[in-house]
C-alpha positions as a LaTeX table, in Angstrom:
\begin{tabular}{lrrr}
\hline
Residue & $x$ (\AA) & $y$ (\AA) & $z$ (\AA) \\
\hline
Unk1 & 79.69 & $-121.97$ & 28.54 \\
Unk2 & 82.48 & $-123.94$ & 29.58 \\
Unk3 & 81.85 & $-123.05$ & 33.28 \\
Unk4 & 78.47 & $-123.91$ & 33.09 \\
Unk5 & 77.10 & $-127.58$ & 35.12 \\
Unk6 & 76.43 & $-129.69$ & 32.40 \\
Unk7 & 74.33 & $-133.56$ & 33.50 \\
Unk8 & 73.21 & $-136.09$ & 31.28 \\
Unk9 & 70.46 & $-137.50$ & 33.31 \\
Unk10 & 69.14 & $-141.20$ & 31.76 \\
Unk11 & 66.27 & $-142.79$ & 34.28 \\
Unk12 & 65.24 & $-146.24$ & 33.73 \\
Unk13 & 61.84 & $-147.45$ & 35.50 \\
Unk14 & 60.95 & $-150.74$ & 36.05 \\
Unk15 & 57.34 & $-151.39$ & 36.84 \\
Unk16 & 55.74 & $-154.81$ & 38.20 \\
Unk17 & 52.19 & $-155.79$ & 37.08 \\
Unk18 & 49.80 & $-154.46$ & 40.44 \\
Unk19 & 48.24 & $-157.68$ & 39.76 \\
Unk20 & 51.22 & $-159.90$ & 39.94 \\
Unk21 & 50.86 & $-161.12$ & 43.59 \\
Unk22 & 54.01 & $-162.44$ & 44.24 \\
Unk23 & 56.43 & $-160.91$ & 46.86 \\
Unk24 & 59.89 & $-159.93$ & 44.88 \\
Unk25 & 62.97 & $-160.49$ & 47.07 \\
Unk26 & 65.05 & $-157.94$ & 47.65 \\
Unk27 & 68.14 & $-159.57$ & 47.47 \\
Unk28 & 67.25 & $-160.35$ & 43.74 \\
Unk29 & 66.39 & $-156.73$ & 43.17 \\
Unk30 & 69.66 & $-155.93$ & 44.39 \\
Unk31 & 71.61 & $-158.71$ & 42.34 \\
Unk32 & 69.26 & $-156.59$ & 39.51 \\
Unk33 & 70.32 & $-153.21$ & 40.23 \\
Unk34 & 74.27 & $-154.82$ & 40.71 \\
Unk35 & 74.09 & $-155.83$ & 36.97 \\
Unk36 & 72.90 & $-152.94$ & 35.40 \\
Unk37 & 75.35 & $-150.43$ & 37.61 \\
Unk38 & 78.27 & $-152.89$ & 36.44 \\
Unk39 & 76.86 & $-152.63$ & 32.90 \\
Unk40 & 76.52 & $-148.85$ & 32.53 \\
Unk41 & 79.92 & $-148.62$ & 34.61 \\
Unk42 & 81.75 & $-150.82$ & 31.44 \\
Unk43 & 79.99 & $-148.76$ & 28.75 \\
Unk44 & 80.21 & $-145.25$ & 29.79 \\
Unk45 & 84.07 & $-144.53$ & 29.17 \\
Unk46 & 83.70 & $-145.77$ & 25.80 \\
Unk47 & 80.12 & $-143.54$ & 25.09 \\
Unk48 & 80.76 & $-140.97$ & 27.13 \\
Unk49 & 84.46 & $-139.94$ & 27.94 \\
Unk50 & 83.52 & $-136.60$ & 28.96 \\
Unk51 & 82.06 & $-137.56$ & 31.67 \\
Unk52 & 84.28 & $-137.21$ & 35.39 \\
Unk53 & 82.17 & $-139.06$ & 37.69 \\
Unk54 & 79.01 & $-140.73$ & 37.33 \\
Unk55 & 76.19 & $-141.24$ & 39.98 \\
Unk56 & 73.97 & $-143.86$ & 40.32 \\
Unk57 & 70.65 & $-143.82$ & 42.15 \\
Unk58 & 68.52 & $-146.66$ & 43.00 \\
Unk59 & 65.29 & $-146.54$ & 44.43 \\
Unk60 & 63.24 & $-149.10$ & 45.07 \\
Unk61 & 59.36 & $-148.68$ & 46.58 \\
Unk62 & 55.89 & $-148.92$ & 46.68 \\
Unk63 & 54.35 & $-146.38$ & 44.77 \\
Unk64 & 51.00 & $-145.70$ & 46.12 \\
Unk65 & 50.91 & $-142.23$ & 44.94 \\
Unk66 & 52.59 & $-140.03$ & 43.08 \\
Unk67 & 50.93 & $-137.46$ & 41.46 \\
Unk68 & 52.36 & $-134.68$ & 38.91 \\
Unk69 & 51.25 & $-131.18$ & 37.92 \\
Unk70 & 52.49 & $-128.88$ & 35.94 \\
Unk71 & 50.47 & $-125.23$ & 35.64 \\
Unk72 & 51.11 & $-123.08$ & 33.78 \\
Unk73 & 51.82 & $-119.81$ & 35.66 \\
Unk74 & 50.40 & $-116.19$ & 34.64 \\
Unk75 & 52.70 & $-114.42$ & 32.59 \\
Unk76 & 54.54 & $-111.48$ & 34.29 \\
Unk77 & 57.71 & $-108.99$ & 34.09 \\
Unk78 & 59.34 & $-111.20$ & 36.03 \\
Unk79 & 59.15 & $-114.75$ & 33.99 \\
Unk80 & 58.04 & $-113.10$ & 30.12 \\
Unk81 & 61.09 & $-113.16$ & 27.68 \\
Unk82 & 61.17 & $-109.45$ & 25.92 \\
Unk83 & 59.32 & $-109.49$ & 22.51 \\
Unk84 & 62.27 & $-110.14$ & 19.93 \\
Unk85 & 62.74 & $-109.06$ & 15.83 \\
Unk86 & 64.58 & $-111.84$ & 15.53 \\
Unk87 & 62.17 & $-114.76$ & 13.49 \\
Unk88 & 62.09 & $-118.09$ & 15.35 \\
Unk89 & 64.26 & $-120.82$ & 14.35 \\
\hline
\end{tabular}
């Protein structure tokens, strides 16, 4: 277990009204995005000392689309865990 990639992933999303018509500069999302990276980057050695590195992704766009599935796939050999006698927790 100990050699196994362990992540916490946290994602924070920040949506603006469709109907707000005002344009957002991007130099105040930036200032934004500054704050809150300075802000996790105080708190995390005291919440999480585990951690080695940390990395920090910011995106920031116009979401016309973005559609997701998931399905369900047929059950197989291949992706079927083995029947157990062990009861479920």
């Amino acid at each position: 277990m100990a050699d196994t990639p362990r992540v916490l992933r946290i994602t924070f999303q920040f949506h603006v009204n469709r109907k707000l018509g005002r344009n957002i500069a991007y130099s105040k999302v930036e200032r934004a995005v500054g704050m809150i990276k300075n802000r996790v980057l105080e708190l995390t050695p005291g919440v999480f000392p585990w951690a080695e590195t940390v990395r920090i992704r910011t995106e920031w766009l116009y979401d016309w689309q973005d559609d997701w599935i998931e399905e369900a796939m047929p059950s197989n050999e291949f992706n079927t865990l083995p029947p157990s006698d062990e009861p479920e927790a």
